[in-house]
C-alpha positions as CSV (number, residue, x, y, z in Angstrom):
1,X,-6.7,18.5,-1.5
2,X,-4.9,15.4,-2.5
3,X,-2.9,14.8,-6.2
4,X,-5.9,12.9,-7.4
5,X,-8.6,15.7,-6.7
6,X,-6.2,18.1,-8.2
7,X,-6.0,16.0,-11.6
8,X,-9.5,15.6,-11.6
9,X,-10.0,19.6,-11.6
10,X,-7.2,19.9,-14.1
11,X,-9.4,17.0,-16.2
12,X,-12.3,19.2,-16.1
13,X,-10.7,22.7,-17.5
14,X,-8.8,20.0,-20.0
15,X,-10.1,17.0,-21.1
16,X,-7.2,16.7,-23.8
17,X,-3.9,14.1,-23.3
18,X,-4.3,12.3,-20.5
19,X,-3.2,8.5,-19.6
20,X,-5.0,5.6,-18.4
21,X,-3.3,5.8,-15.2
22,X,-4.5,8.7,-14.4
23,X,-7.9,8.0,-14.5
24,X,-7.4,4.9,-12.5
25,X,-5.9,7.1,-9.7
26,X,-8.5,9.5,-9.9
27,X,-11.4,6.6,-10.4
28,X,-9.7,4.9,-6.7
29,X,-9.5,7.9,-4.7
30,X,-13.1,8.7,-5.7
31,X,-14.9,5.1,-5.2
32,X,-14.7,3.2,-8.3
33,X,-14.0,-0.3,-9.5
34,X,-11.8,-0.8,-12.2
35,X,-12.0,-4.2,-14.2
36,X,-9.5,-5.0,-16.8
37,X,-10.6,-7.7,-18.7
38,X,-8.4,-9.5,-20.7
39,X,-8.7,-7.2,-23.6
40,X,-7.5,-3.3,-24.4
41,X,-10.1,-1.6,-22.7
42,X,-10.5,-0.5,-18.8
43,X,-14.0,-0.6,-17.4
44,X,-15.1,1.9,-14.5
45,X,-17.9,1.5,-12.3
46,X,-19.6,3.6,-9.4
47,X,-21.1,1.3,-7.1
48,X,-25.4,1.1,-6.5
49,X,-24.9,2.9,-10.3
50,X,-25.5,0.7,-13.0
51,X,-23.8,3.0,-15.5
52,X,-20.0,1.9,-16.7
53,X,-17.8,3.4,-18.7
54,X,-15.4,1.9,-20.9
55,X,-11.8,3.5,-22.1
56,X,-9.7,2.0,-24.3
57,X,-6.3,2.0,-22.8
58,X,-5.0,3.3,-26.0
59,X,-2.8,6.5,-26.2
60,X,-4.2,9.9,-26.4
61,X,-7.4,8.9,-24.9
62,X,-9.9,10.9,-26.7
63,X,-12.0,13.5,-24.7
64,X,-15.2,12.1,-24.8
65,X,-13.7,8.9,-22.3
66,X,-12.4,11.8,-20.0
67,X,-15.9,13.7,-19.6
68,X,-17.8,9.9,-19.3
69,X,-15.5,9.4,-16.3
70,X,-16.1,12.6,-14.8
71,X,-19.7,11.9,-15.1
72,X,-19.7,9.1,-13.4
73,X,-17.7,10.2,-10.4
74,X,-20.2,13.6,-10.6
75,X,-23.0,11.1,-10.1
C-alpha cells in the first residue's frame, strides 16, 4: 500500500485538517487532473466523469472539499 492510499484511508476516518498537497498526491496516484487556474482554487477531475470538484487552496480546508474528492476518486 503506498503513502497516498494510506492518506486517503486516513481522509476517510478524518476528513478534518488536511492540506492541498495532500489531496493533490492522493488525486495523482488515483487518476486525476489537477488544473490550477490562475486564481485560489485547485480543480480535480476524473477522466470520462464529467463531475469536478473545486477546493479552495485555502488553509484548513473544510470537510465537505475532503468527502467531494473522495467521491470522485470512489466513482
Amino acid at each position: 500500500m503506498s503513502k497516498a492510499d494510506k492518506t486517503l484511508d486516513k481522509m476517510r476516518i478524518n476528513p478534518r485538517d488536511w492540506r492541498i498537497d495532500d489531496l493533490e498526491s492522493v488525486a495523482k496516484r488515483h487518476g486525476l487532473t489537477i488544473r490550477k487556474p490562475a486564481g485560489s482554487h485547485v480543480i480535480f477531475q476524473k477522466t470520462g466523469c464529467q463531475l469536478e470538484v473545486s477546493v479552495p487552496a485555502h488553509k484548513p480546508i473544510k470537510p465537505v472539499y475532503v468527502r467531494r474528492l473522495i467521491e470522485l476518486i470512489d466513482l
